[in-house]
Structures are given as C-alpha cells and as structure tokens.
N, C-alpha and C positions, 0 to 999 in steps of 0.2 A: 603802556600799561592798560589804554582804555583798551587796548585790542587783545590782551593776555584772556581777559577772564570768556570772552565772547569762543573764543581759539580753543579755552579750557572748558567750555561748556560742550561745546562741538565733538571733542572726543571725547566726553562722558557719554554726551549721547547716542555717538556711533559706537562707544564700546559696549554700551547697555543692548543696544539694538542687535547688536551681534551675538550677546548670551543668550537673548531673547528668540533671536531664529536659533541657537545650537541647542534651547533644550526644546524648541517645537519639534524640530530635526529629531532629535533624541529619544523622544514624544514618540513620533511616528513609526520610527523605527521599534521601538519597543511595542508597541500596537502590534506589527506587523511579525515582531516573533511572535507577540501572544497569541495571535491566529494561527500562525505554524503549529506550534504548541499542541493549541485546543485541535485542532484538525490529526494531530499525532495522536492524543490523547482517545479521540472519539473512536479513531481506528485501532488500536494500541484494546480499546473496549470491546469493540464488533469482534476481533480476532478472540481476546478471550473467551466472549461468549460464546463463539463457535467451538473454541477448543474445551470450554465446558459440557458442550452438550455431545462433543466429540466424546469426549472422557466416560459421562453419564450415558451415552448408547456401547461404548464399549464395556463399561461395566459389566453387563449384563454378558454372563458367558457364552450364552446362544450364539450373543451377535457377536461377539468375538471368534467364536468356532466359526463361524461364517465369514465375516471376512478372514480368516487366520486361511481358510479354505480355500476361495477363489484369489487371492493374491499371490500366494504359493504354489496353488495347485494343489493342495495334502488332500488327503482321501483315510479312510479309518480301514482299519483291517480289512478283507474280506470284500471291500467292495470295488466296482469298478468306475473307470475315469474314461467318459468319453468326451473327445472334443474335434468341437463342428469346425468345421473348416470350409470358408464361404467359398462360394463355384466364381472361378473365375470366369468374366462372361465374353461371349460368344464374341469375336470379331464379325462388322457389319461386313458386306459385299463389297465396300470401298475401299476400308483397310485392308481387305486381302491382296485385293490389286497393286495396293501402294506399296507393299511388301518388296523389299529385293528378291 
C-alpha cells in the first residue's frame, strides 16, 4: 500500500508532463501555420495591389487601345503595320570552317 500512492503519483506526473509537451507541440505547430498564413496573406495583398493598379492603368482607354494594339498586333483602318525583324548576325571566320 505504502508503494500504491508513490507508483500513483508517478503516472500523474508522467501523464501531466506528456499533455504538457502535446500542447507546447500544438503551440508550435499552430505558430508555424500562422506564419504560413500571414506570408500567404501579405502576398495574396502585393498581388492585389498590382492587379489594382493593373485595372486602374487599363481603365484608361488610351492605354488599353495600346496595349489592345501591340499584343494583338490590331492597327485602325487606313493605316500601316510594319515590323522589324532583327538581322540575324554574321558568322565569325571560325564558324564557317566548322561548318560541314
């Protein structure tokens, strides 16, 4: 009997000790979404604001007829469309040799 309560104190205290690390554990873990989180949130912001001012520059019908223009290529009646085409450049005297 003298040895019950000493045997009974023992797993009180290992069970205590064991809730005690699973909600440090728990703790940490939940820390470590809320960082995920806030780092999703802050980008989740950056993007909106871009897509804001994306929005508020296309507003503006100019700059829409502009890009609406160079991404399509469109041109308005009447007018003409040239496009440059970069020179492809010269082979050196060594590459021509190397040539089959």
């Amino acid at each position: 009997m003298k040895l019950a309560l000493p045997t009974f104190l023992v797993i009180v205290v290992f069970l205590l000790g064991f809730q005690v690390f699973s909600f440090v554990k728990e703790k940490h873990e939940s820390g470590l979404k809320l960082d995920e989180a806030q780092k999703n949130l802050n980008q989740a912001t950056i993007n909106n604001e871009k897509l804001k001012a994306e929005l508020e520059y296309l507003s503006n019908r100019a700059n829409l007829e502009k890009e609406l223009r160079s991404s399509f290529n469109l041109k308005k009646p009447g007018e003409r469309m040239i496009i440059l085409v970069p020179q492809k450049e010269q082979p050196t005297s060594t590459e021509e040799t190397q040539r089959p």
